[in-house]
C-alpha positions as CSV (number, residue, x, y, z in Angstrom):
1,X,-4.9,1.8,21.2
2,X,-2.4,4.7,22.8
3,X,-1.9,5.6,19.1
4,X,-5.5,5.7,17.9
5,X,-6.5,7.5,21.2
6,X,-3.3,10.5,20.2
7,X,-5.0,10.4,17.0
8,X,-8.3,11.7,17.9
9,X,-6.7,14.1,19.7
10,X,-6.6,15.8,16.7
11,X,-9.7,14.9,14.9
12,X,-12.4,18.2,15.4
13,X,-15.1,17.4,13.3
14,X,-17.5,15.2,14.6
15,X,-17.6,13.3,11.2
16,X,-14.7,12.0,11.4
17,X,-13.3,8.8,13.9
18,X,-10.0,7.0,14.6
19,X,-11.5,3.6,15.1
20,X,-9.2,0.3,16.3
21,X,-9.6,-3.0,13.5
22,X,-7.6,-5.3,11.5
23,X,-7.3,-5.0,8.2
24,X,-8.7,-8.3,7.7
25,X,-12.0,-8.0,9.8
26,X,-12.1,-3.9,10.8
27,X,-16.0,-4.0,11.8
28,X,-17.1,-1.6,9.7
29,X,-20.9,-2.5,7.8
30,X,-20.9,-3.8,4.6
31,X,-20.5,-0.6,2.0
32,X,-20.2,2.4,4.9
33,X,-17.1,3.8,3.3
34,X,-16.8,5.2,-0.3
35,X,-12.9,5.1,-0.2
36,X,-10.4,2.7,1.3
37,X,-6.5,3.2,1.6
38,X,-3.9,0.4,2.4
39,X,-0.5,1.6,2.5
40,X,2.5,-0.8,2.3
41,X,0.1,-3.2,3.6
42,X,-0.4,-6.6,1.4
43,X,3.8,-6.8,1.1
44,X,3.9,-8.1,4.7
45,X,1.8,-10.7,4.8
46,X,0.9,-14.0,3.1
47,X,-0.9,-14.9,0.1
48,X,-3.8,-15.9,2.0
49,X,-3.6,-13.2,4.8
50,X,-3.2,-10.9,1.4
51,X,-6.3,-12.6,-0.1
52,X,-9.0,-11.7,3.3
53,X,-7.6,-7.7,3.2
54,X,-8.9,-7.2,-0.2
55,X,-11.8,-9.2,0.4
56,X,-12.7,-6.9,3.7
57,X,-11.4,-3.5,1.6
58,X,-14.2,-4.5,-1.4
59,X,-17.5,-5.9,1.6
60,X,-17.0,-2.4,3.3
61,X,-16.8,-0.5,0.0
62,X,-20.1,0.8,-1.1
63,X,-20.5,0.0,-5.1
64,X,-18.5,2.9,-7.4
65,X,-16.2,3.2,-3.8
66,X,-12.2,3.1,-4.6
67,X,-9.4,1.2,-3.1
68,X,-6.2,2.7,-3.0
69,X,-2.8,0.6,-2.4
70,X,0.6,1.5,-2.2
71,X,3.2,-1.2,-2.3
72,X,6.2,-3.0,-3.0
73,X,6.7,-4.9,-6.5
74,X,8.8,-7.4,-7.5
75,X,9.9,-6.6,-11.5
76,X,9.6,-7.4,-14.1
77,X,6.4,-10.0,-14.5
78,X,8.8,-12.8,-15.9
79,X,11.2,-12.6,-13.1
80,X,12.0,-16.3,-11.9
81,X,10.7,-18.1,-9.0
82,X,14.8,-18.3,-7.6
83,X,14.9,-14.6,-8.4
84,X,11.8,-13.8,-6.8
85,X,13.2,-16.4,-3.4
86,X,16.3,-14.6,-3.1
87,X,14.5,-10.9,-3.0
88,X,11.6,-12.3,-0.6
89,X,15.1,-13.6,1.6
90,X,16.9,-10.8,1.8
91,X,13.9,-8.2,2.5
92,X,12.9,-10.7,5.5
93,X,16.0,-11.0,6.6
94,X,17.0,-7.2,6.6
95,X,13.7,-5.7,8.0
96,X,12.7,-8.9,10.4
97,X,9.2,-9.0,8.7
98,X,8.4,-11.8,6.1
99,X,7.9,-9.4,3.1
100,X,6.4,-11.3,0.5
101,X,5.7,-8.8,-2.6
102,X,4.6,-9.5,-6.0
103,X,4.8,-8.8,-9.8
104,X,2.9,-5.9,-10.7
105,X,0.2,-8.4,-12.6
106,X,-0.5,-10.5,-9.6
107,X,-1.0,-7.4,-7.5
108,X,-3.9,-6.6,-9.9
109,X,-4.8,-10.3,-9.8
110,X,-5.1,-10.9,-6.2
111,X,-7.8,-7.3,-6.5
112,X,-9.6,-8.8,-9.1
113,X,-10.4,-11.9,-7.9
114,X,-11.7,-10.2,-4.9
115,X,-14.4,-8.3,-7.6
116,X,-12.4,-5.1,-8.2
117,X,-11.7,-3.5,-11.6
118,X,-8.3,-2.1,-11.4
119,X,-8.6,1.3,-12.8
120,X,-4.7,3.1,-12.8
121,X,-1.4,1.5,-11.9
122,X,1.6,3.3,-11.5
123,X,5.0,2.4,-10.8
124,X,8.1,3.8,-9.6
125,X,11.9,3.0,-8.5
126,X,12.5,2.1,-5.0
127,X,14.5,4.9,-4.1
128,X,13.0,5.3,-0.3
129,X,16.3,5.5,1.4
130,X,17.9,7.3,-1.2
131,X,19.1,11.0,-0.1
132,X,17.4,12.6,-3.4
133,X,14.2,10.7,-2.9
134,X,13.9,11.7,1.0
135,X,14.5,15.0,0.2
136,X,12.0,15.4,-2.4
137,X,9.5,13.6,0.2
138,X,10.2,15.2,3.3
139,X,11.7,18.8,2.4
140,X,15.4,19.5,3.5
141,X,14.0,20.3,7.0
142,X,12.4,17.1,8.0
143,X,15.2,15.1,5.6
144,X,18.4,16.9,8.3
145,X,15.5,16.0,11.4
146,X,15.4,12.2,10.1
147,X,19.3,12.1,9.6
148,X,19.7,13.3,13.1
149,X,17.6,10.8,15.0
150,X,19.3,7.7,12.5
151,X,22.7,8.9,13.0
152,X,22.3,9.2,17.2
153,X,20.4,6.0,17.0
154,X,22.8,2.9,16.3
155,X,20.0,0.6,16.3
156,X,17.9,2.2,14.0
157,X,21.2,2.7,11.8
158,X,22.3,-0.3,11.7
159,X,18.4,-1.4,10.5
160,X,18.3,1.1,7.9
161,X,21.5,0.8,6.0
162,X,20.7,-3.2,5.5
163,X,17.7,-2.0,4.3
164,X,19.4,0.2,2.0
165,X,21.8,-2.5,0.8
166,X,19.3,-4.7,0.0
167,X,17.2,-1.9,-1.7
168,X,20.4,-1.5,-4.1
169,X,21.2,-5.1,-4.7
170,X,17.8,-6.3,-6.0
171,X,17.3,-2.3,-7.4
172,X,16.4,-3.8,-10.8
173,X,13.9,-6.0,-9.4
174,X,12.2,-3.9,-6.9
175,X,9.4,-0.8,-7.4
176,X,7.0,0.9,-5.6
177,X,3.4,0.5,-7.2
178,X,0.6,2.3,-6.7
179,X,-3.2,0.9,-8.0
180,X,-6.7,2.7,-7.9
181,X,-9.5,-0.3,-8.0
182,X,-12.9,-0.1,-7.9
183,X,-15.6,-1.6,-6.8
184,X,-18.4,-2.1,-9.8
185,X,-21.7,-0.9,-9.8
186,X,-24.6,-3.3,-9.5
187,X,-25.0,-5.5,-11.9
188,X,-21.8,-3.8,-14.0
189,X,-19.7,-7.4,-14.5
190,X,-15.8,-7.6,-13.0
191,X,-14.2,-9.6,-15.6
192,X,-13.0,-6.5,-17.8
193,X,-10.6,-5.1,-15.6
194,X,-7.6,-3.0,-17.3
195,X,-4.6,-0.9,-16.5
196,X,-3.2,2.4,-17.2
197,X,0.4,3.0,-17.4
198,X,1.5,5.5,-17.5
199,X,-1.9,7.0,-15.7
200,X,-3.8,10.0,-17.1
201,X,-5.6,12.5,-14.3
202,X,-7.9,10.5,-12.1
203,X,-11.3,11.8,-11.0
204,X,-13.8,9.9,-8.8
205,X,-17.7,10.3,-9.4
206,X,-18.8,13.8,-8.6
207,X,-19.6,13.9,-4.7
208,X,-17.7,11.2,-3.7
209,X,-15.0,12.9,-2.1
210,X,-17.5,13.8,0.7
211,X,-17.7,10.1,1.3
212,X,-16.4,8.0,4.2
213,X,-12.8,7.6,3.7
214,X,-10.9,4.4,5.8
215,X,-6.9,4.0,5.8
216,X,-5.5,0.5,6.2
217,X,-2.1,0.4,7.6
218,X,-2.0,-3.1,9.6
């Protein structure tokens, strides 16, 4: 609440709030927003925890609204069940959070089965911590600023470079993915879902960008 409350510190039009939810049950009405973000969300949690998130993104969702997620993937879709263990063992262990993440196909799955049509997916390496990654994220400025704070904090150090390790052990079965779903139209059937990779240009329906936008982070 400290966090939401510095948020609307900066919020100036009276359109817009910083409002305090779950991402399982936010509060908002059923289809009062026309866009929907999760960021790194779904990874952390379990399959049925995973399950009610998309079900709440796709009841606030008016019909035609988008839903946005960025995440960690496992790779590739065959990858076996001791494969996928060991990953899932060594991410919990070096980030103290049970991160459970998924093949890129049961990503898309666990959307459709809430009524989504997955529209783009996108994938990339998972080169977060990487020094050519950050800087092409952050800008040299905020890339030295970041270096600063983990070099003068040991704790935070100490968290990071596991991180990193682990990042570079399972590198060939770890990615960042990103998917664009939508919620159908009335009577417009779910079953036909389909994926672009890579993704041409993606345009929502003209006006919909004025819509109510809501970010899920936890």
């Amino acid at each position: 609440r400290p966090a939401a409350a510095n948020v609307r510190t900066f919020l100036t039009d009276p359109r817009h709030r910083c409002l305090v939810g779950t991402a399982e049950e936010t509060g908002l009405a059923d289809g009062s927003a026309s866009v929907v973000y999760g960021e790194a969300l779904l990874t952390m949690h379990t399959a049925g925890q995973k399950a009610r998130i998309v079900r709440e993104a796709f009841r606030v969702l008016a019909p035609g609204g988008r839903y946005g997620i960025h995440e960690l993937c496992l790779t590739p879709d065959t990858l076996s069940a001791a494969s996928k263990d060991a990953v899932q063992h060594d991410l919990s262990t070096a980030i103290h959070v049970g991160a459970r993440p998924l093949t890129s196909s049961r990503v898309a799955a666990t959307l459709e089965a809430a009524g989504f049509r997955v529209l783009v997916e996108r994938q990339a390496a998972m080169h977060v911590l990487e020094l050519g990654r950050m800087l092409r994220d952050e800008g040299w400025r905020r890339t030295l600023r970041i270096a600063w704070n983990i070099l003068r904090t040991p704790v935070a150090r100490r968290r990071i470079q596991a991180m990193r390790a682990v990042f570079r052990k399972h590198q060939h079965h770890l990615a960042a993915i990103a998917l664009v779903a939508v919620k159908p139209e009335e009577g417009i059937g779910t079953h036909y879902g389909f994926r672009i990779w890579p993704p041409k240009s993606f345009y929502p329906r003209t006006g919909q960008g004025a819509g109510r936008c809501i970010r899920t982070t936890g």
